[in-house]
C-alpha positions as CSV (number, residue, x, y, z in Angstrom):
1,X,0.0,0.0,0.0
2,X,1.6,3.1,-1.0
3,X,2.2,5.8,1.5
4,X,-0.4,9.1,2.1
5,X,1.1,12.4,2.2
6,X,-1.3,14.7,4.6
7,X,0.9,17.8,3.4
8,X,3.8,18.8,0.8
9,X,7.0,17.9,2.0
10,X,10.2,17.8,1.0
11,X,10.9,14.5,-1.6
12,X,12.3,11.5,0.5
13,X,16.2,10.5,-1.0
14,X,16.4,7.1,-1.5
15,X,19.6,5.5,-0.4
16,X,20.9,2.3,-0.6
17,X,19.3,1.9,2.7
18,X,15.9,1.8,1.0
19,X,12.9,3.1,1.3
20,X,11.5,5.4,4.1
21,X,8.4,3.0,5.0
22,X,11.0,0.8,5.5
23,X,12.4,2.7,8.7
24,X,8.7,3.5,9.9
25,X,8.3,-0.3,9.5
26,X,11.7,-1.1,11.7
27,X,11.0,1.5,14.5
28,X,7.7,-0.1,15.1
29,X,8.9,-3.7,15.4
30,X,11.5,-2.5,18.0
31,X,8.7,-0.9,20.6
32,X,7.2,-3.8,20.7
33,X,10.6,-5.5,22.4
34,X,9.6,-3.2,25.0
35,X,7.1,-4.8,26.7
36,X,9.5,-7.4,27.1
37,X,11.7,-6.0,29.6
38,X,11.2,-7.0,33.1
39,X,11.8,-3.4,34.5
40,X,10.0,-0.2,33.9
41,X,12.8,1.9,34.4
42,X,14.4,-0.2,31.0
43,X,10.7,0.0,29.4
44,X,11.1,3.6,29.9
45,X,14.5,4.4,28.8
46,X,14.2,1.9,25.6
47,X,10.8,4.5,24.2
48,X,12.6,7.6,25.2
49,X,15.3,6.6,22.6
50,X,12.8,5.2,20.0
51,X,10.8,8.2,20.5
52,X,13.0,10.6,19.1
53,X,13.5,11.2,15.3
54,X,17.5,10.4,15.6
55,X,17.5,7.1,16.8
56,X,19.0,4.8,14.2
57,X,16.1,2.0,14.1
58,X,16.9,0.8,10.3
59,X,20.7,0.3,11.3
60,X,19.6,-1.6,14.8
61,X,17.4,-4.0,12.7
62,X,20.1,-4.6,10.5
63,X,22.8,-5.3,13.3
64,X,20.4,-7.8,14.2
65,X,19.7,-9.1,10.3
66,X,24.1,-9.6,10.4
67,X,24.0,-11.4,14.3
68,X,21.7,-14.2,12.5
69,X,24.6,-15.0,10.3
70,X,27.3,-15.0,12.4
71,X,28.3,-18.8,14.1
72,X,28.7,-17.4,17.5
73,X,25.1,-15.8,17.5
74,X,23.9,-18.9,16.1
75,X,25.1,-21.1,18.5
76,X,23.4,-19.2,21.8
77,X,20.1,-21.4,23.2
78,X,17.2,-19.1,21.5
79,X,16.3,-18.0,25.0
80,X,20.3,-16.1,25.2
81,X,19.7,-15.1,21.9
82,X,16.2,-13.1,23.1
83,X,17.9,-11.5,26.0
84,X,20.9,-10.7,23.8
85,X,19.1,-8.9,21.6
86,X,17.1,-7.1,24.7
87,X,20.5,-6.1,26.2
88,X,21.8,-4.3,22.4
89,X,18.6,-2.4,22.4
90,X,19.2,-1.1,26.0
91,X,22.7,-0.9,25.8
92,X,22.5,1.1,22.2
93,X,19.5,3.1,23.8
94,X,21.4,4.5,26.9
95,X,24.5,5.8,25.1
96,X,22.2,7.2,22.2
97,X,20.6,8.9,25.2
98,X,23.7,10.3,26.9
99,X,25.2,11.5,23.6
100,X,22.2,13.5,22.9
101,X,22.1,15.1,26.1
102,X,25.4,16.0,25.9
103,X,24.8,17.7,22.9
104,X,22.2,19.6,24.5
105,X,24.0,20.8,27.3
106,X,27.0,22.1,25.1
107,X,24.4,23.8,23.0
108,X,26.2,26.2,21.1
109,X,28.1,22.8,20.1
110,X,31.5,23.5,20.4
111,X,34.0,24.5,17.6
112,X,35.4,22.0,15.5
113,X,39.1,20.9,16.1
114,X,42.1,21.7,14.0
115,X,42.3,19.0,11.7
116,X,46.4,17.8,10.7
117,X,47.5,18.5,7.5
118,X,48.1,15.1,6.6
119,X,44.7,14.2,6.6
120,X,43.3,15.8,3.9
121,X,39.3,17.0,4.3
122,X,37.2,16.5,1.7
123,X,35.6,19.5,0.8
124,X,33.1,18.1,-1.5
125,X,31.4,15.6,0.5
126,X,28.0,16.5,-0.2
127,X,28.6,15.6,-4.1
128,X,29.1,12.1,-3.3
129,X,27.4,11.2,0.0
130,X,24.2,10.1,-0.1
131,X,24.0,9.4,3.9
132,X,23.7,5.7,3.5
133,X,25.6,5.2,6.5
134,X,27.3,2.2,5.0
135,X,30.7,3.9,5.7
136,X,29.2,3.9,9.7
137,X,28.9,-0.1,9.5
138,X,31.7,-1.1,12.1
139,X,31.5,-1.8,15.7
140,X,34.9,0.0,16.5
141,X,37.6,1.9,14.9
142,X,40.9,3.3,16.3
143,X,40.7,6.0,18.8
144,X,42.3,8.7,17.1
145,X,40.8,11.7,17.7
146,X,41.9,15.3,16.3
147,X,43.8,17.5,19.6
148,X,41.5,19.9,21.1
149,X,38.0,17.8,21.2
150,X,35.4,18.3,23.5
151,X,33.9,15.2,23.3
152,X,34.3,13.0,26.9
153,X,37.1,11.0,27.0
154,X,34.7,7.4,27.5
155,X,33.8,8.1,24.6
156,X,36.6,7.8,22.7
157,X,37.4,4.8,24.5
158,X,33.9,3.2,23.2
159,X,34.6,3.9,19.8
160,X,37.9,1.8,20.4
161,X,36.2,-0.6,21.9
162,X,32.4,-0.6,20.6
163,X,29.8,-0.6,22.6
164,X,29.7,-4.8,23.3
165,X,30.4,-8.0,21.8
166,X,27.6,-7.7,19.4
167,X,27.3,-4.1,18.3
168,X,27.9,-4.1,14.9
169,X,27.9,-0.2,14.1
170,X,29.3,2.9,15.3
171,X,27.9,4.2,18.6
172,X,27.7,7.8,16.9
173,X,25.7,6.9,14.2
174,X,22.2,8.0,14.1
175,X,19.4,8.5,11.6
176,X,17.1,11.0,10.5
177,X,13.7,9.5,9.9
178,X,11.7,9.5,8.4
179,X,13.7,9.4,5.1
180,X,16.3,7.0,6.7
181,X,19.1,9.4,6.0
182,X,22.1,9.0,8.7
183,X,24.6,11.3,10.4
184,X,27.5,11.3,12.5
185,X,26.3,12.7,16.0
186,X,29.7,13.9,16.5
187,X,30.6,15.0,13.2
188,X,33.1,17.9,13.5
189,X,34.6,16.1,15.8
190,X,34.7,12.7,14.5
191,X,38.3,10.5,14.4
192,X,41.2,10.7,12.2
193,X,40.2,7.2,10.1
194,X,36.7,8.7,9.6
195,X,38.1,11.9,8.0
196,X,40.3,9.9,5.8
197,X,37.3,8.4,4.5
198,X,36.6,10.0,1.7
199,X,35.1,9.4,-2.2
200,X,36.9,7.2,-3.1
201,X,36.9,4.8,-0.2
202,X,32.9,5.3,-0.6
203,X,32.3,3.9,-3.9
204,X,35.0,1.2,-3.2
205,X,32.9,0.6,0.2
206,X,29.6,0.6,-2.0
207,X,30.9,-1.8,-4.4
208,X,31.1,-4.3,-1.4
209,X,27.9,-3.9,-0.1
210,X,25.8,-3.4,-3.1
211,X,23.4,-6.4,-2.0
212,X,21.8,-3.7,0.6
213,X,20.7,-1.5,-2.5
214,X,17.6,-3.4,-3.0
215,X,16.1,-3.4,0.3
C-alpha cells in the first residue's frame, strides 16, 4: 500500500538503505521488544530513545539481520539469543541517550578541532554522500581523535572498543527519519580514520555492499 502524504514535503532521497516506509516499518517492530523487559525503568529508557527522530532504528534492525549470520550468534540457546538482543537495544539506547544530552548541554556545540595536515578533508562531500551510513557499519575503529576535542574522553574509548560484543555499528551513528538518512552525532569532531574516508573509499565501500541497494 503506498504511503499518504497529509501535506507537501520535502521528496524523500532514497539510499541504498531503502525506502523510508522501511524505517517506519523497523522502528515499530522495536517498541514492541519493550514490553518485554522485566523493568519499567528499561521500558522507559528503551521508548525515550525510539521516540525521538535520531534514533537509528533501520541500522539496529540490520545489526540484528548480520548477528543471524554469524556462528557465535547462532550457536546461543534461542532463549540467550532473546535476552541478547534485549541487552543491544538497552545498551545502544542508553549511550544514544547520553550523547544527545550531551549535545544539549554544550548547546552552542563546540568548535570543531584543527584538523592535521596530513589528513586531507574533503571538501566536497555533499557531491558524493548520499547518507547511506554504509561507511558507519563497524563496531569499532581506532581512537584517534583530532587535539582539542570536547567530546568525553569514555567516549573515545567506546569507539575503540564498541559498545559490546555484538554491536555491529558505530555508537555515533544515528538516523534522521523519516527518510532514513544517517549522520554522524559527532561530526566535527569525528576520528582521524573517519576523515580519511573520503570518495573514493565510498564507492570502493559501496561496491562491497551493493546487496543492501535493494532493500
Amino acid at each position: 500500500m503506498p504511503l499518504v502524504a497529509h501535506k507537501p514535503a520535502r521528496p524523500a532521497r532514497r539510499t541504498c538503505l531503502g525506502h523510508p516506509r522501511i524505517v517506519a516499518d523497523r522502528s515499530s517492530e522495536l517498541r514492541k521488544m519493550i514490553r518485554s523487559y522485566p523493568r519499567r525503568a528499561s521500558r522507559r529508557l528503551v521508548l525515550r530513545a525510539l521516540s525521538s527522530p535520531f534514533f537509528p532504528s533501520l541500522f539496529f534492525a540490520r545489526n540484528l539481520r548480520t548477528l543471524t549470520t554469524e556462528p557465535g550468534w547462532q550457536r546461543l540457546p534461542v532463549r540467550l539469543r532473546k535476552a541478547s538482543t534485549l541487552s543491544l537495544l538497552l545498551e545502544r539506547s542508553r549511550f544514544f541517550l547520553g550523547v544527545g544530552s550531551w549535545r544539549e548541554e554544550h548547546r552552542p556545540l563546540p568548535a570543531a578541532p584543527a584538523v592535521p595536515s596530513a589528513i586531507s578533508e574533503d571538501s566536497t562531500i555533499t557531491a558524493y554522500c548520499d547518507h547511506c551510513g554504509a561507511c558507519c557499519e563497524i563496531a569499532s575503529g581506532l581512537p584517534v581523535f583530532p587535539e582539542g576535542v570536547l567530546i568525553p574522553v569514555r567516549w573515545q574509548r567506546v569507539f575503540g572498543q564498541g559498545l559490546g560484543r555484538w554491536h555491529r555499528f558505530c555508537p555515533f551513528l544515528w538516523q534522521e527519519r523519516p527518510e532514513g538518512r544517517s549522520f554522524c552525532a559527532i561530526h566535527p569532531w569525528r576520528p582521524l580514520a573517519c576523515r580519511a574516508f573520503e570518495q573514493e573509499e565510498c564507492v570502493f565501500l559501496k561496491m562491497g555492499v551493493s546487496p543492501h541497494a535493494a532493500e
